[in-house]
DSSP file (Angstrom, degrees, kcal/mol; ACC not computed):
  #  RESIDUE AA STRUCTURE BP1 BP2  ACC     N-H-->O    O-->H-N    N-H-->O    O-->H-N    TCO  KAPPA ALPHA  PHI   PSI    X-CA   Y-CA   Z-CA
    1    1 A X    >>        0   0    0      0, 0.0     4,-1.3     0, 0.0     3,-1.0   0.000 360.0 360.0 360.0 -33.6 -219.4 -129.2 -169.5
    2    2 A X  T 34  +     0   0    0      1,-0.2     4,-0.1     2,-0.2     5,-0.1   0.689 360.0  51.2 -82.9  -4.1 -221.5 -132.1 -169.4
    3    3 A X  T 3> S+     0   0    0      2,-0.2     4,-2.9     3,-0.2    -1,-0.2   0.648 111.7  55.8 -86.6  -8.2 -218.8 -134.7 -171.0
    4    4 A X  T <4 S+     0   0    0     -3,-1.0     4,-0.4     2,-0.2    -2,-0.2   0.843 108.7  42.4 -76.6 -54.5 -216.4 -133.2 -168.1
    5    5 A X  T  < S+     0   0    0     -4,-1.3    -1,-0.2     1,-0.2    -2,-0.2   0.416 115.4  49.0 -99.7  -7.1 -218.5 -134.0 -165.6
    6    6 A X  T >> S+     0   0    0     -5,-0.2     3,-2.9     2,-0.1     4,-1.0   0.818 107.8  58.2 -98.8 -51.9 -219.3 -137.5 -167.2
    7    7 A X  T 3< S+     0   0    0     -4,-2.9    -2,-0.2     1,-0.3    -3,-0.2   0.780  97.7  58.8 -48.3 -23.3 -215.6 -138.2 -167.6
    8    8 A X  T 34 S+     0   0    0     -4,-0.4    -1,-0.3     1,-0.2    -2,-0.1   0.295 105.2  47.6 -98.2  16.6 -214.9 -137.8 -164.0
    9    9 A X  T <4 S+     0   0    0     -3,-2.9     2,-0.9     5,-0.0    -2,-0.2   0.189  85.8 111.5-126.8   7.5 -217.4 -140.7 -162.8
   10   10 A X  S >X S-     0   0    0     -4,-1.0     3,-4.2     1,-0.1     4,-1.7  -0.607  83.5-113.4 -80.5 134.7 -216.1 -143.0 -165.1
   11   11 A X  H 3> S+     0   0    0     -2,-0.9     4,-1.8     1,-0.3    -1,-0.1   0.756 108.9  46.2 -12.1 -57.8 -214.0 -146.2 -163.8
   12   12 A X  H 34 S+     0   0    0      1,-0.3    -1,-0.3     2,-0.2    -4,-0.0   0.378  98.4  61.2 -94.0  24.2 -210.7 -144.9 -165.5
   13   13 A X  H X> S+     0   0    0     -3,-4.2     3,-1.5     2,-0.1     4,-1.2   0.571 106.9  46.9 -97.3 -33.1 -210.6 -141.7 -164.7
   14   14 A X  H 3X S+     0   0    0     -4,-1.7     4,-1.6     1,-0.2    -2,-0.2   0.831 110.0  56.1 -78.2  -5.5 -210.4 -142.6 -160.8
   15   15 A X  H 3X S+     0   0    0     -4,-1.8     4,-1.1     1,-0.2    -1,-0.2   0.467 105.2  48.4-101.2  -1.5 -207.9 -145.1 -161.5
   16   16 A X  H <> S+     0   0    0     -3,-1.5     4,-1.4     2,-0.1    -1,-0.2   0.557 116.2  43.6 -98.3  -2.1 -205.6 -142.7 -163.2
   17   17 A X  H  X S+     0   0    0     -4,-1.2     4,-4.1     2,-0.2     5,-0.3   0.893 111.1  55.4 -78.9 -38.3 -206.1 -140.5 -160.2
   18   18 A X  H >X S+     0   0    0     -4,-1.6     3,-3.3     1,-0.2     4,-1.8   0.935 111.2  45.6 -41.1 -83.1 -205.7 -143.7 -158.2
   19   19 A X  H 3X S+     0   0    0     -4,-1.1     4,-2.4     1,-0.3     5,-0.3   0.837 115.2  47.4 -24.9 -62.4 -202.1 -144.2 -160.1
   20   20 A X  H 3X S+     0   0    0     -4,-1.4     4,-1.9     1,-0.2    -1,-0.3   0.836 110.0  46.2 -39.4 -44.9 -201.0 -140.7 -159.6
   21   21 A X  H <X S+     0   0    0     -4,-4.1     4,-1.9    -3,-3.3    -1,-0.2   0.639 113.0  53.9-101.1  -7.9 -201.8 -140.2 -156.3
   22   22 A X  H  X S+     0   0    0     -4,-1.8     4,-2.4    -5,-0.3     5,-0.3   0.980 113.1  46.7 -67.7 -56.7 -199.9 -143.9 -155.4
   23   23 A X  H  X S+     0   0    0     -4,-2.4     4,-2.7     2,-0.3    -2,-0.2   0.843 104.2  54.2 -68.3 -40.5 -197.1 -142.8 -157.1
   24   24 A X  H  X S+     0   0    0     -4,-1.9     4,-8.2    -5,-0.3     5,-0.3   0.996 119.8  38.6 -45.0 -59.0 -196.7 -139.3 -155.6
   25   25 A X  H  X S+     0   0    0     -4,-1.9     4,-2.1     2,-0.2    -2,-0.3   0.925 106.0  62.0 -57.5 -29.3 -196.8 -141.0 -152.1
   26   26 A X  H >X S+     0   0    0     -4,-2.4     4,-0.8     2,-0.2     3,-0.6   0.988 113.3  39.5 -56.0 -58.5 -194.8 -143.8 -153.3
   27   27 A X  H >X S+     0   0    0     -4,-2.7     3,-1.8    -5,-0.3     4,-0.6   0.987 107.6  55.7 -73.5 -41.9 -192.1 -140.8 -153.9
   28   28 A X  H 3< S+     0   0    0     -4,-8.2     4,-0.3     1,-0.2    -1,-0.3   0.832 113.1  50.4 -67.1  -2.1 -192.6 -138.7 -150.8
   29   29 A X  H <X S+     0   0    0     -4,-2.1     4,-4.1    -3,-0.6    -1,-0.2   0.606  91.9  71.0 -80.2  -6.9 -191.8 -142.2 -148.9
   30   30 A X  H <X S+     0   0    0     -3,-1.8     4,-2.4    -4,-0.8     5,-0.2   0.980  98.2  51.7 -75.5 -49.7 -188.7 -143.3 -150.6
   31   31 A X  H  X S+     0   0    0     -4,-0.6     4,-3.2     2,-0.2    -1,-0.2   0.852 111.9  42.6 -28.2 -51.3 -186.9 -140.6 -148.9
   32   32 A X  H  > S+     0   0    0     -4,-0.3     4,-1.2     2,-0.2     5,-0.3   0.959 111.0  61.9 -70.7 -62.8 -188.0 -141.5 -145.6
   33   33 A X  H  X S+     0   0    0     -4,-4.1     4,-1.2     1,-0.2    -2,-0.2   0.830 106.3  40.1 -12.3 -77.4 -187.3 -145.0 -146.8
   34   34 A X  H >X S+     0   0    0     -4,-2.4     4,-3.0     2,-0.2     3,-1.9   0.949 114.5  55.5 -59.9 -58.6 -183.4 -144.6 -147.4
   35   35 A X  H 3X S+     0   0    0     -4,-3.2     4,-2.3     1,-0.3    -2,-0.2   0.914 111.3  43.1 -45.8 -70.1 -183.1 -142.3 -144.0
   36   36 A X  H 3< S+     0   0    0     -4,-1.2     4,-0.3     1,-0.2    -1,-0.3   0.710 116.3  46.6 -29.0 -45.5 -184.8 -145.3 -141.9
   37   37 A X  H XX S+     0   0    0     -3,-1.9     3,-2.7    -4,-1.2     4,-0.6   0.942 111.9  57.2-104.4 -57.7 -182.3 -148.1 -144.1
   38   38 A X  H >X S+     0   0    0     -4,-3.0     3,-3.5     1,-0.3     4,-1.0   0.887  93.5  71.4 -35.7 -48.5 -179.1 -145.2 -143.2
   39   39 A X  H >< S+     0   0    0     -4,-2.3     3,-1.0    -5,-0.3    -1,-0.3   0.779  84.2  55.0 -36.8 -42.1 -180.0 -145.8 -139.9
   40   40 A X  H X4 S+     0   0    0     -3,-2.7     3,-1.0    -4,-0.3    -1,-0.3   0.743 103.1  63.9 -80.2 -25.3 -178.5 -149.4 -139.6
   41   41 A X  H << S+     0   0    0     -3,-3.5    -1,-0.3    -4,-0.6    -2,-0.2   0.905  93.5  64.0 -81.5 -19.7 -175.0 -147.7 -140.9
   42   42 A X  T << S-     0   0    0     -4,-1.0    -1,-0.2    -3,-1.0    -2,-0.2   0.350 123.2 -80.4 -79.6  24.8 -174.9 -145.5 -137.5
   43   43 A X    <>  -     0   0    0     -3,-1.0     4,-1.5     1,-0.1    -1,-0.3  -0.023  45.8 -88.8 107.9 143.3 -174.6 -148.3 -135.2
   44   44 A X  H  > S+     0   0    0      1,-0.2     4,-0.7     3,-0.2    -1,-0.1   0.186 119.1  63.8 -62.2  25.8 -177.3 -150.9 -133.8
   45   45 A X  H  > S+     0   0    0      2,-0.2     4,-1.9    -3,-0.1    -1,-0.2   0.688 107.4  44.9-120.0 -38.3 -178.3 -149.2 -131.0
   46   46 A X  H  > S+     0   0    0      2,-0.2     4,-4.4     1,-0.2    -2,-0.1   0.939 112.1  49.5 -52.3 -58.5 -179.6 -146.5 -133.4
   47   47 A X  H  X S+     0   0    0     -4,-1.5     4,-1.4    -8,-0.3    -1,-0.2   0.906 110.5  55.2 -64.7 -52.7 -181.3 -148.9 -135.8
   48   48 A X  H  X S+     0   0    0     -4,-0.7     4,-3.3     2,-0.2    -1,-0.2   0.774  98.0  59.6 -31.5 -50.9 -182.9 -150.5 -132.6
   49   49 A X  H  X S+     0   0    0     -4,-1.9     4,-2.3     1,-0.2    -2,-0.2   0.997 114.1  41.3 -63.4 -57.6 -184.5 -147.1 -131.3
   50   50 A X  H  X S+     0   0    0     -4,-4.4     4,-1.6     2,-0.2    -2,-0.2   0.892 108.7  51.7 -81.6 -11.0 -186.3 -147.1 -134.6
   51   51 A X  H >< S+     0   0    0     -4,-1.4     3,-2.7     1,-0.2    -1,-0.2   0.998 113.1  56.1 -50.8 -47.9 -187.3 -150.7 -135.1
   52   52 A X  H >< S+     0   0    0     -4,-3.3     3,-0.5     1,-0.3    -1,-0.2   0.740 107.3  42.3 -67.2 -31.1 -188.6 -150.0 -131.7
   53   53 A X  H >< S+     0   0    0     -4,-2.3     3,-0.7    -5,-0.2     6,-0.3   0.578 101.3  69.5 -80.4 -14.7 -190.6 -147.1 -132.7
   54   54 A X  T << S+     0   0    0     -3,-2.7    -2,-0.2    -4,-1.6    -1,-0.2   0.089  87.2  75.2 -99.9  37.4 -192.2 -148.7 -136.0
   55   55 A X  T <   +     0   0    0     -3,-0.5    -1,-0.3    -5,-0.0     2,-0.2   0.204  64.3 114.3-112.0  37.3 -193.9 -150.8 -133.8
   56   56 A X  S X> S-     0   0    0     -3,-0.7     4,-2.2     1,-0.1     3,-0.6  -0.614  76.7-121.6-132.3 121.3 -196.3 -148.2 -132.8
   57   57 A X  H 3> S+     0   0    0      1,-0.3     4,-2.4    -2,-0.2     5,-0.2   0.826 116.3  54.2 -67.3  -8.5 -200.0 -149.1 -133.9
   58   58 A X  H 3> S+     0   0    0      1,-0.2     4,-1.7     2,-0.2    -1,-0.3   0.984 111.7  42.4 -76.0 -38.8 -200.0 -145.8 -135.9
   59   59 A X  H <> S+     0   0    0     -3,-0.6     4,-1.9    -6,-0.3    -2,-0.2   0.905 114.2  49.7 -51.2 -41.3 -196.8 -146.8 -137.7
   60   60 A X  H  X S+     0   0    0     -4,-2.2     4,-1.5     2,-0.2    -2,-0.2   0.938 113.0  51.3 -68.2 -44.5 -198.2 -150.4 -138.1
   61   61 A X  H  X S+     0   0    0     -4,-2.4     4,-1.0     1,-0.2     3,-0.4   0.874 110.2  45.6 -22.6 -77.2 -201.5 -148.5 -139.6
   62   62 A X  H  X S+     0   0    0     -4,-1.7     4,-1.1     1,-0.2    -1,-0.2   0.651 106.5  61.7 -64.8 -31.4 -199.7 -146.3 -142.1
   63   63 A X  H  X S+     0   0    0     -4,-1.9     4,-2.7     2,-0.2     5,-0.2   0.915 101.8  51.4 -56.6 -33.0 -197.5 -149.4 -143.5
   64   64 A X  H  < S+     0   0    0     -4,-1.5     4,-0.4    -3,-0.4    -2,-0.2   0.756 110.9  49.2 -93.9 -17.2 -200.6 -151.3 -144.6
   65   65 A X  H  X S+     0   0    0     -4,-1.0     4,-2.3     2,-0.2    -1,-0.3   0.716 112.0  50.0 -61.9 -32.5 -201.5 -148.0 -146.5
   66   66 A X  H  X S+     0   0    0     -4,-1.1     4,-1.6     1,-0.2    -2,-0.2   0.999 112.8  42.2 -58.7 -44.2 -198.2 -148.0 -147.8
   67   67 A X  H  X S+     0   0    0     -4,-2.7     4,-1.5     1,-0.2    -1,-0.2   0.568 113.3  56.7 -79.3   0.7 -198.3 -151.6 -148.9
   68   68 A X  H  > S+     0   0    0     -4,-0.4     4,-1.8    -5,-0.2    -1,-0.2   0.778 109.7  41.7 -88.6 -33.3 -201.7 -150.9 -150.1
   69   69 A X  H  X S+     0   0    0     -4,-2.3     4,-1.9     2,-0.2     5,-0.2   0.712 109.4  59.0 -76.7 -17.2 -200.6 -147.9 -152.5
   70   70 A X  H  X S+     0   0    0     -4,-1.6     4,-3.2    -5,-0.3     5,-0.3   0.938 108.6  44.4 -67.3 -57.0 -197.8 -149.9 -153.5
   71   71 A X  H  X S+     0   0    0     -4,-1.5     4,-4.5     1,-0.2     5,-0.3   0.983 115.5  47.3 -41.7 -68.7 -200.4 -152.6 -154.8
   72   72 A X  H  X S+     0   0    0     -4,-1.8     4,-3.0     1,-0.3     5,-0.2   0.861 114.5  47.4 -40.8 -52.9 -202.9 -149.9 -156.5
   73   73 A X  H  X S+     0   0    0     -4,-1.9     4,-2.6     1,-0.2     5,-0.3   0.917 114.4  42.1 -91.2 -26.2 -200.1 -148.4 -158.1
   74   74 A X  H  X S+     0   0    0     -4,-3.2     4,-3.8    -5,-0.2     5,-0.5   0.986 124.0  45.9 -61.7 -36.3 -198.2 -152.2 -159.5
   75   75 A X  H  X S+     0   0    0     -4,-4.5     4,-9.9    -5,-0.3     5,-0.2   0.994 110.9  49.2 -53.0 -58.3 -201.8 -153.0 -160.5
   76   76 A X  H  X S+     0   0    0     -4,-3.0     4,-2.0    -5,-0.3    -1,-0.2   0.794 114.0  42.1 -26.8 -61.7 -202.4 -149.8 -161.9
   77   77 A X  H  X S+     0   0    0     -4,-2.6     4,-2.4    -5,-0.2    -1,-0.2   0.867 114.6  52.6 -65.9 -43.2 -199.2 -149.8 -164.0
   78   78 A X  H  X S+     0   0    0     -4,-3.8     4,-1.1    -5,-0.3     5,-0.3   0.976 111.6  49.0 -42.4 -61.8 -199.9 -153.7 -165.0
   79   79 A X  H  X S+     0   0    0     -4,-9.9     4,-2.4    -5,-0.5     5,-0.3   0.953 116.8  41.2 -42.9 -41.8 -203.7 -152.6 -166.2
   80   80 A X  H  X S+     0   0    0     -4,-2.0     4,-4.4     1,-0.2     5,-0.3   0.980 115.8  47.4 -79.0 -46.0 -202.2 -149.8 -168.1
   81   81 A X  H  X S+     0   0    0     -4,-2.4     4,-0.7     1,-0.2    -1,-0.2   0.636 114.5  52.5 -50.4 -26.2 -198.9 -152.2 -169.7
   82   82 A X  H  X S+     0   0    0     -4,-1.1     4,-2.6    -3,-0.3    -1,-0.2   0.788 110.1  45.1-110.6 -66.0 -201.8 -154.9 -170.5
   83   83 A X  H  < S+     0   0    0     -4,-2.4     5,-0.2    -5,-0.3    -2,-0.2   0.930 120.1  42.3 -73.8 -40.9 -204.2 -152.1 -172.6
   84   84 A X  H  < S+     0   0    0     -4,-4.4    -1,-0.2    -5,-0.3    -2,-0.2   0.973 121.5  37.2 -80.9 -25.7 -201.0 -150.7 -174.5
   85   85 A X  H  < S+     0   0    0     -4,-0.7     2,-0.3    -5,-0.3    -2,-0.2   0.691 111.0  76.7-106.4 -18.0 -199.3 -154.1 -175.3
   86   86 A X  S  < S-     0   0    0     -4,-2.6     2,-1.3     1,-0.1     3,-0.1  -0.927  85.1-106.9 -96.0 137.7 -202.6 -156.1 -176.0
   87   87 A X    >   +     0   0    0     -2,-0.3     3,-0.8     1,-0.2     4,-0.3  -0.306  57.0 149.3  62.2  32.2 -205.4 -156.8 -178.5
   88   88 A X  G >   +     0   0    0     -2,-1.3     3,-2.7    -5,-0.2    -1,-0.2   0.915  44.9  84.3 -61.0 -49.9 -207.9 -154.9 -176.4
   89   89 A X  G 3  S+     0   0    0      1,-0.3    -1,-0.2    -3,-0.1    -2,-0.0   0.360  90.7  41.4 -79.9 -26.0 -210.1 -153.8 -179.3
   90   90 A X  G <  S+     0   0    0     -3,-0.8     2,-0.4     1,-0.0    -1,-0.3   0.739  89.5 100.5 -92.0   2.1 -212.6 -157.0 -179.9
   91   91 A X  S X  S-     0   0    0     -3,-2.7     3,-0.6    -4,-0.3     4,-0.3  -0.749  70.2-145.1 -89.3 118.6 -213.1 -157.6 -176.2
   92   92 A X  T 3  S-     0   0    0     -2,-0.4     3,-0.5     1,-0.2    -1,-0.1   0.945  86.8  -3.5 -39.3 -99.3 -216.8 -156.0 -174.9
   93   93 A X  T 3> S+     0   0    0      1,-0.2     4,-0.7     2,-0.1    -1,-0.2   0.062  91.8 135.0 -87.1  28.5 -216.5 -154.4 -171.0
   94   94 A X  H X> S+     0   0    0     -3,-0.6     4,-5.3     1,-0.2     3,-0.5   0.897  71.7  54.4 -69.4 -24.2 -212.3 -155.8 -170.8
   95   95 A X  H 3> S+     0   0    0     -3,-0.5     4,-3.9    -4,-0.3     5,-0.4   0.984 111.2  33.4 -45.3 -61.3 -211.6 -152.3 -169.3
   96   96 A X  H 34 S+     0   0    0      1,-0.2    -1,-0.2     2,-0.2    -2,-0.2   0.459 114.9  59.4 -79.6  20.0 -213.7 -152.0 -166.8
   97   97 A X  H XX S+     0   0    0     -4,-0.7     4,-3.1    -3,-0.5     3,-0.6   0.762 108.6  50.2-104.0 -64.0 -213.2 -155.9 -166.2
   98   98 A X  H >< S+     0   0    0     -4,-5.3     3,-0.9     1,-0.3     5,-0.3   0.933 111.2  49.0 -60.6 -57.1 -209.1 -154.9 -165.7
   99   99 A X  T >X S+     0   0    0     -4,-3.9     3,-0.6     1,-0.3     4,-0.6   0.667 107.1  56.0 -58.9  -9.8 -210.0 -152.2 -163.3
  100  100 A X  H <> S+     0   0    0     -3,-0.6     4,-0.9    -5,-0.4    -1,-0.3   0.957 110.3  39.5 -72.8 -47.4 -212.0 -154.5 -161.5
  101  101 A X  H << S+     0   0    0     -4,-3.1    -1,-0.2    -3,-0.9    -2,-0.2  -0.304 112.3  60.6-100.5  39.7 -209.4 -157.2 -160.9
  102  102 A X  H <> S+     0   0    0     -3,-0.6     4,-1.1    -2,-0.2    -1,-0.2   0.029 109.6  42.9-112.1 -20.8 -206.6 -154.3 -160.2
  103  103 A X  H  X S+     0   0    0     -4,-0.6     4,-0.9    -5,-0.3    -2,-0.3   0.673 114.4  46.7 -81.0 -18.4 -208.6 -153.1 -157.4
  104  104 A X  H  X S+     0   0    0     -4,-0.9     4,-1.7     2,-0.2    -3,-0.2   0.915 109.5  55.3 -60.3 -58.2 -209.3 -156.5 -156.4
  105  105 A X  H  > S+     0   0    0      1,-0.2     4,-0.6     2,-0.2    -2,-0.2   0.886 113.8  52.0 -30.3 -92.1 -205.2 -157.4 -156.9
  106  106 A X  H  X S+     0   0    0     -4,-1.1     4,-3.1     1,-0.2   -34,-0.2   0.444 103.4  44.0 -59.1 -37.0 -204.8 -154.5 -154.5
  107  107 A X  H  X>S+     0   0    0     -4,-0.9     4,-2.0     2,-0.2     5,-0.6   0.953 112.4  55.2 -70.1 -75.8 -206.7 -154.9 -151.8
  108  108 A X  H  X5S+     0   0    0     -4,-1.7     4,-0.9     1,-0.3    -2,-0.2   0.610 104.0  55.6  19.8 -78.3 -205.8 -158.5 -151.5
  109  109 A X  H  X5S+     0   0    0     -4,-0.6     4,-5.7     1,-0.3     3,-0.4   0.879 112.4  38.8 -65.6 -49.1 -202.7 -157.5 -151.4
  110  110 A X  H  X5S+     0   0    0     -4,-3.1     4,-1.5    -3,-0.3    -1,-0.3   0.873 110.6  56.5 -80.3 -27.3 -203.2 -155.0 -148.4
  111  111 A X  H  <5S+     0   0    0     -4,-2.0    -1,-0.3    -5,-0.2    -2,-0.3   0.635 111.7  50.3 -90.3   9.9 -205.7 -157.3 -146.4
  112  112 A X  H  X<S+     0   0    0     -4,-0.9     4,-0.7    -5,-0.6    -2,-0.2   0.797 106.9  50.9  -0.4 -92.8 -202.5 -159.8 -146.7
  113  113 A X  H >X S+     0   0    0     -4,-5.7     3,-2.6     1,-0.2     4,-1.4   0.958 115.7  40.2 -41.5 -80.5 -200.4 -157.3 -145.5
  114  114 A X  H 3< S+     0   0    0     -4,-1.5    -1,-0.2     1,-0.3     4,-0.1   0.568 111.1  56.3 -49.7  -7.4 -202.8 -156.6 -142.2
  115  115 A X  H 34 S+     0   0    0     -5,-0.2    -1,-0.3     2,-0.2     3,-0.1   0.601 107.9  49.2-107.3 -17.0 -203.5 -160.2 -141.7
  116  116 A X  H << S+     0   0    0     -3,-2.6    -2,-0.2    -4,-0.7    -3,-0.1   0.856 111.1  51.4 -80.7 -28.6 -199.5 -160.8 -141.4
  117  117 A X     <        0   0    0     -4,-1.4    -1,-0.2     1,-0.2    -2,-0.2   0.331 360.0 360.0 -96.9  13.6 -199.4 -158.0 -139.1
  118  118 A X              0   0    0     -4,-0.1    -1,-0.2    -3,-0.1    -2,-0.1   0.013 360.0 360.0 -98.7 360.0 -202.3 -159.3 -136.5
């Protein structure tokens, strides 16, 4: 019990939850995604009504979570593409060194995003 409980406060176990749980949302948005993009084929006037509604600070809110799970999860997939395809083995802390600077990547990325949308 006690390696269970030790495994779930180390760095890479929240950063595969991290991954997971970017990628689930990643898919329940894509849907939503394509409807929103369909829109533009039913006429502008249609396509207008929703531009006009994703300017709504709650919409604006929930994009910079998007583009912020979008980061975590490219970092995420980089960190992991980086450990399988490199030479980790003589390098001391390089894990927790890549999860540091893939959570770094990511926020970045999203105070970016939010500073384009101010």
């Amino acid at each position: 019990m006690k390696n269970d409980t030790r495994s779930r406060n180390h760095p890479a176990y929240w950063a595969f939850v991290v991954h997971r749980i970017s990628g689930l949302a990643l898919t329940l948005f894509l849907p939503l995604h394509f409807w929103a993009l369909g829109n533009a084929l039913h006429g502008e006037a249609k396509l207008e009504t929703f531009l006009r509604w994703s300017d709504q600070p709650l919409v604006k809110c929930a994009e910079v979570g998007l583009v912020l799970l979008l980061a975590a999860h490219l970092t995420g997939g980089l960190r992991l593409l980086m450990l399988e395809f490199m030479d980790w083995r003589h390098v001391g802390d390089s894990h927790k060194t890549l999860l540091a600077c893939a959570a770094g990547a990511s926020a970045a990325i999203g105070l970016l995003f939010l500073l384009n949308l101010l």
